[in-house]
LOBA-766888 format. One line per field, with one value per residue (C-alpha): residue number from 1; x, y, z. Coordinates in steps of 0.02 Angstrom, whole numbers. Each point is the difference from the previous one (the first is absolute). Example, Ala and Ser with C-alpha at 12.3 -4.5 7.8 and 13.67 -1.06 7.14 Angstrom:
// residues 2
num 1:2
x 615:69
y -225:172
z 390:-33
//
This chain:
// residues 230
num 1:2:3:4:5:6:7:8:9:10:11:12:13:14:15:16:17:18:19:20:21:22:23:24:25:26:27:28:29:30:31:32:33:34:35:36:37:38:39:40:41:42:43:44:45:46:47:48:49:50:51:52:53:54:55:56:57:58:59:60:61:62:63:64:65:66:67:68:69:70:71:72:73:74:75:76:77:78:79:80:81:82:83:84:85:86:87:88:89:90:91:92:93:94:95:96:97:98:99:100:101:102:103:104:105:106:107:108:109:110:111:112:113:114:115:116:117:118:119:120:121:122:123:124:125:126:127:128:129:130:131:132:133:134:135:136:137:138:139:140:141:142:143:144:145:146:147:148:149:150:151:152:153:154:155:156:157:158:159:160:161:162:163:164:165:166:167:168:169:170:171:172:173:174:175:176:177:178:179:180:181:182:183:184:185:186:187:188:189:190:191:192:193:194:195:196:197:198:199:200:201:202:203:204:205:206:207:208:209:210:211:212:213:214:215:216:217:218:219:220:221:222:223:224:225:226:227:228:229:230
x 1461:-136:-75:59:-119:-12:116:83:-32:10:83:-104:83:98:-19:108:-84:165:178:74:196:107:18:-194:10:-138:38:-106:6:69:-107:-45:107:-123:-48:-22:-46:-67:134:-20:-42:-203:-22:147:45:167:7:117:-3:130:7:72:196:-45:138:97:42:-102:15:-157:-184:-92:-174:-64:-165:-69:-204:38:-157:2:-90:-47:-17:-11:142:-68:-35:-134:12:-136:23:-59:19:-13:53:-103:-160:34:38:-98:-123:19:11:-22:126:-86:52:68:-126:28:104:-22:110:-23:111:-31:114:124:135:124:144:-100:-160:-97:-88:-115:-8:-97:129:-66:48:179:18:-40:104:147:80:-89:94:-54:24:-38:-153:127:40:176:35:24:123:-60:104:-62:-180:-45:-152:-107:-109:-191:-131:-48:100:188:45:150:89:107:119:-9:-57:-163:-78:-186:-8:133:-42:21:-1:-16:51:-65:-1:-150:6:-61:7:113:46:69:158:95:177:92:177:111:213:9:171:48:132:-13:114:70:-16:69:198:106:138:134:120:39:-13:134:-5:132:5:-39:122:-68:-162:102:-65:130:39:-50:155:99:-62:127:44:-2:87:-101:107:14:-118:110:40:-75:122:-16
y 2266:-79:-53:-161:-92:-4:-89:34:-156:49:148:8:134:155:177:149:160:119:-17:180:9:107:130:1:-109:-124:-192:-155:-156:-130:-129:-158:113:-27:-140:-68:-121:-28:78:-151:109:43:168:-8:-24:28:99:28:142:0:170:37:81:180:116:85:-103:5:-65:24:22:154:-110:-160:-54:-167:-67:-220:-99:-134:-158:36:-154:9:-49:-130:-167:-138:-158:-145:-190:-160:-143:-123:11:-179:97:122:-102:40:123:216:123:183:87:117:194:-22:11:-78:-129:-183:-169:-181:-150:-85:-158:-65:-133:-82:139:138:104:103:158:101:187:126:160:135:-148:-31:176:30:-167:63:-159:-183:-135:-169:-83:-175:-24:4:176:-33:110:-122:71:-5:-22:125:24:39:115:-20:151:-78:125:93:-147:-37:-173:-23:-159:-30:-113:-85:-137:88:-144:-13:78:138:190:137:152:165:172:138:183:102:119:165:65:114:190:113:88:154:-14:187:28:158:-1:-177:-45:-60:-73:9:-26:136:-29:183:-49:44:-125:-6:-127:-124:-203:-42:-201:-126:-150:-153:-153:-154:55:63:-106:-134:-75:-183:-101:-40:-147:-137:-45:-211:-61:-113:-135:-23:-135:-142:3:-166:-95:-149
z -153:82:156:69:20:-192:-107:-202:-66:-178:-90:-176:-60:28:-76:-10:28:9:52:-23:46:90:-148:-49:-139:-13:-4:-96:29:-103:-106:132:139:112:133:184:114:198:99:115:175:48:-98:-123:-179:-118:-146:-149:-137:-136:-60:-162:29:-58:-105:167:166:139:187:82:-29:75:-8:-72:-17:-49:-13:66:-62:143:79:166:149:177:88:126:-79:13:40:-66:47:-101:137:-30:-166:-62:55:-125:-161:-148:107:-70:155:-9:103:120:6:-167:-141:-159:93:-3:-4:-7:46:-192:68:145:-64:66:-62:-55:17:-106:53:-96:33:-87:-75:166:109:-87:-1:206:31:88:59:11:127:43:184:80:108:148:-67:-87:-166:-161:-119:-168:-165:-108:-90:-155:-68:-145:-75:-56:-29:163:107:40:33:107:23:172:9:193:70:121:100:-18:186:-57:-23:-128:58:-87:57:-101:-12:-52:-142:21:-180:-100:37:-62:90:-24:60:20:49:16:-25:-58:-20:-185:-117:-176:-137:-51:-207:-46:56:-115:-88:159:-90:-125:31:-120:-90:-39:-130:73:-12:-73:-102:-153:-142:-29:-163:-53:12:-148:-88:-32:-182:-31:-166:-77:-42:-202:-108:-32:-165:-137:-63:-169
//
């Protein structure tokens, strides 16, 4: 699909243009039948089209054609370093080679740390790690972002020493295209909605839901008034 040294890093959206079957007949696509993601390999991406089932079987389609709105990335990454990370605290870098990228170490505790990251940096963030000075990774717990206007906040939860570093490996966006995907004798199973009636599923009466009747009530003679004697 593409070259690759280029990346899918985002499927926006996904467009029939025709599907015509095996007999001629001209297919459409279902309502929200549409969608895809990075195929994971340099220069690939998945798609899937739900087609609505049309009135006679078919098993194959002589072409399909499909317009992908997509992010584009390059497939390398960059790497940028903040060691130590106490030199950093409460000081805003730009990112270079990135534009529209910045973060700031807002605080370093004892359990947790709090970056701040504008949205083009979150967005080019592909992973973020943290290491010793002596170079050993430091598992973190789990962070959590917060959306402020034009800036994420995200929380880490690790204990970074002051010498520690954060490290962030990013991948540079390269805009959205456009891409026309064509195939020829695509394979295809739909359901086949015209069968006719081919037997009966018979039903039984299930034991035990029958509506039972209250139990009988048990009669008590009242015993009689004593009667007044003079």
């Amino acid at each position: 699909i593409l070259p690759e040294r280029l990346r899918v890093s985002e499927v926006v959206s996904v467009e029939l243009l025709h599907a015509t079957a095996d007999d001629g007949s001209q297919l459409t696509a279902s309502e929200h039948g549409a969608g895809g993601g990075s195929g994971g390999d340099p220069g690939s991406m998945d798609l899937s089209i739900m087609l609505n089932p049309p009135p006679v079987q078919i098993r194959r389609l002589a072409t399909l054609s499909v317009a992908v709105q997509a992010r584009i990335a390059a497939e390398g990454l960059r790497r940028a370093s903040m060691k130590p990370a106490k030199a950093w605290i409460a000081k805003r870098l730009r990112i270079d080679g990135f534009p529209g990228a910045e973060i700031e170490l807002e605080d370093l505790g004892a359990e947790r740390l709090t970056l701040g990251l504008t949205p083009l940096l979150a967005q080019a963030l592909e992973n973020l790690s943290f290491r010793t000075s002596a170079g050993t990774e430091i598992e973190h717990q789990g962070w959590n972002d917060t959306q402020e206007p034009g800036w994420v906040v995200r929380q880490v939860d690790l204990a970074l020493p002051p010498d520690g570093e954060i490290l962030l490996d990013l991948r540079q966006e390269l805009g959205q295209r456009r891409i026309v995907v064509t195939a020829t004798d695509v394979p295809i199973a739909l359901p086949d909605r015209s069968k006719a009636v081919s037997g009966v599923l018979p039903t039984s009466e299930v034991q035990g839901d029958a509506v039972e009747a209250p139990p009988a009530v048990e009669v008590v003679p009242l015993p009689a008034p004593a009667q007044p004697r003079f």
